[in-house]
PASE-198333 format. One record per residue (C-alpha): residue in three letters; residue number from 1; x, y, z. Coordinates in pm, 1 decimal. Layout:
N
- ALA/NUM/X/Y/Z
...
END
This chain:
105
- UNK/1/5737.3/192.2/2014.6
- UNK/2/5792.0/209.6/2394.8
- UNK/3/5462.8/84.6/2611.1
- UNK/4/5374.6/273.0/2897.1
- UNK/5/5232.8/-34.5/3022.2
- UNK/6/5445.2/-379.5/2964.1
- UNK/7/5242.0/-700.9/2857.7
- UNK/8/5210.3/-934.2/3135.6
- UNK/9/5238.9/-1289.3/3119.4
- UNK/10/5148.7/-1518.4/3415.4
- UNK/11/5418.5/-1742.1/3414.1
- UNK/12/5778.2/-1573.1/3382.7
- UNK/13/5666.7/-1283.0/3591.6
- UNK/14/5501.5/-1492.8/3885.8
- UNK/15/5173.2/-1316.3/3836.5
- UNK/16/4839.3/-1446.8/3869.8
- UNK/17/4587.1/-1498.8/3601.5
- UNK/18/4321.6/-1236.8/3779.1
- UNK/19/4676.9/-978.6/3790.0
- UNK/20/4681.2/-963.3/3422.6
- UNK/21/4339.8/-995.1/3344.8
- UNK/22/4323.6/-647.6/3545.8
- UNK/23/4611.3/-540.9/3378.3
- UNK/24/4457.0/-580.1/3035.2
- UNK/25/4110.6/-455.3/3111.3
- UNK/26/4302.0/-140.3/3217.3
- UNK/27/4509.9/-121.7/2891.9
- UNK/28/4166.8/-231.6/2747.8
- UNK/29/4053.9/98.5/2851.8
- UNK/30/4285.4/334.2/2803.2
- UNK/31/4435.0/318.2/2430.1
- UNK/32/4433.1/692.8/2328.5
- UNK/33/4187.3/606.1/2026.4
- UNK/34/3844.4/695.5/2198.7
- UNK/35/3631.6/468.9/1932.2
- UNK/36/3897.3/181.0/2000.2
- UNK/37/3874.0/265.6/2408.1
- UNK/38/3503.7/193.2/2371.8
- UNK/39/3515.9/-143.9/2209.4
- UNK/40/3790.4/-310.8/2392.3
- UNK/41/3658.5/-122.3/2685.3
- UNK/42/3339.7/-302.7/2635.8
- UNK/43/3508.1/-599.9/2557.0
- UNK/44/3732.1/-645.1/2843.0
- UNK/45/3431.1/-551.8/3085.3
- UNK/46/3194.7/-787.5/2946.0
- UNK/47/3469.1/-1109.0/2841.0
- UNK/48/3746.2/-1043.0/3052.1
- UNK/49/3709.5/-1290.4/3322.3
- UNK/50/3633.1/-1582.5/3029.9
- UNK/51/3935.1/-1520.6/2934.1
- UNK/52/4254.9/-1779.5/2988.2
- UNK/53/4624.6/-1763.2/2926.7
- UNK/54/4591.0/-1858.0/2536.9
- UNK/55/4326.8/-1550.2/2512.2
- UNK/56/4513.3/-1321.1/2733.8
- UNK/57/4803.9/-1347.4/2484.4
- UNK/58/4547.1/-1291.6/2172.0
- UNK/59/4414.0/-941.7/2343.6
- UNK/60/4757.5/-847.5/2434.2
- UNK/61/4876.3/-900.2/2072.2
- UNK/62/4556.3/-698.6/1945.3
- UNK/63/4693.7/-403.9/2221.6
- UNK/64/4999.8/-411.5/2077.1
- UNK/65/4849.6/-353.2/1724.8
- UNK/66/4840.1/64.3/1619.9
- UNK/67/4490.1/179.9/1700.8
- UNK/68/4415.5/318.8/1320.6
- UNK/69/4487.9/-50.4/1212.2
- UNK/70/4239.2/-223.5/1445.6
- UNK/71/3992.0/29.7/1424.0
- UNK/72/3997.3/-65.3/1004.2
- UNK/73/3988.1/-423.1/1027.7
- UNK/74/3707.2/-365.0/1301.0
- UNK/75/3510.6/-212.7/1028.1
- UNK/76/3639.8/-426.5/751.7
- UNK/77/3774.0/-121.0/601.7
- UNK/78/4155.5/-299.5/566.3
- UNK/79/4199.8/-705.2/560.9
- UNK/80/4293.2/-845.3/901.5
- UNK/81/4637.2/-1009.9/911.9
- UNK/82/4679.7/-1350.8/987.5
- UNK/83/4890.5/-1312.8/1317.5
- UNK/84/4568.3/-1120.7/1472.6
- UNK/85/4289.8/-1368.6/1349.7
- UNK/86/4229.1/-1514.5/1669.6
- UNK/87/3847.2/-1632.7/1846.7
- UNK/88/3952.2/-1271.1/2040.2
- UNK/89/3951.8/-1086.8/1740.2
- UNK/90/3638.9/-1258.2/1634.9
- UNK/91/3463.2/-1173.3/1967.6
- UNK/92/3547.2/-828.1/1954.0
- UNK/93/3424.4/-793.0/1586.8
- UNK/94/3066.8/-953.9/1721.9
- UNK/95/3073.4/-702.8/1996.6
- UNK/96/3088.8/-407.9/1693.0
- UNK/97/2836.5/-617.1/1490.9
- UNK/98/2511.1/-622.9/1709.4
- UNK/99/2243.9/-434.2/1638.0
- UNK/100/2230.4/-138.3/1858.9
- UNK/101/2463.8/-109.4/2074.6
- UNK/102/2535.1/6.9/2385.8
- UNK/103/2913.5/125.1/2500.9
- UNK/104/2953.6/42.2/2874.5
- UNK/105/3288.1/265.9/2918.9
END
């Protein structure tokens, strides 16, 4: 599937850590899948700036994953595969887990 909006690392493209953490709190926001917009919306806005290289490759794997898929494993409706079970995936699971919450996008 073509991206409308290529991954960024900081190193072979020159970019700066804050440039992609933009870049993926953008992406973050803007995934088609309006449930899946909300969390990683939320996500991004609240954890985006914790985030280092190591992480910034974890939510840019998750990005790349089709939105029905993370959606399910959100809910634990499908089992999460290996390659995504990352301290990312495991915030973003916390963020759907607490009790009434709020959706800041």
């Amino acid at each position: 599937m073509e991206r409308y909006i290529n991954s960024m690392s900081t190193a072979p493209n020159g970019g700066s850590i804050e440039v992609r953490r933009k870049q993926l709190l953008f992406r973050c926001q803007r995934r088609g899948f309006k449930e899946v917009d909300l969390i990683f919306g939320t996500f991004a806005a609240r954890e985006i700036d914790t985030l280092d290289d190591a992480a910034c490759d974890q939510l840019d794997a998750l990005l790349e994953a089709p939105d029905q898929d993370v959606f399910a494993w959100l809910k634990g409706e499908k089992p999460l595969p290996e390659a995504y079970d990352t301290p990312v995936f495991a915030r973003l699971k916390a963020l759907c887990s607490r009790e009434d919450p709020t959706w800041n996008v």
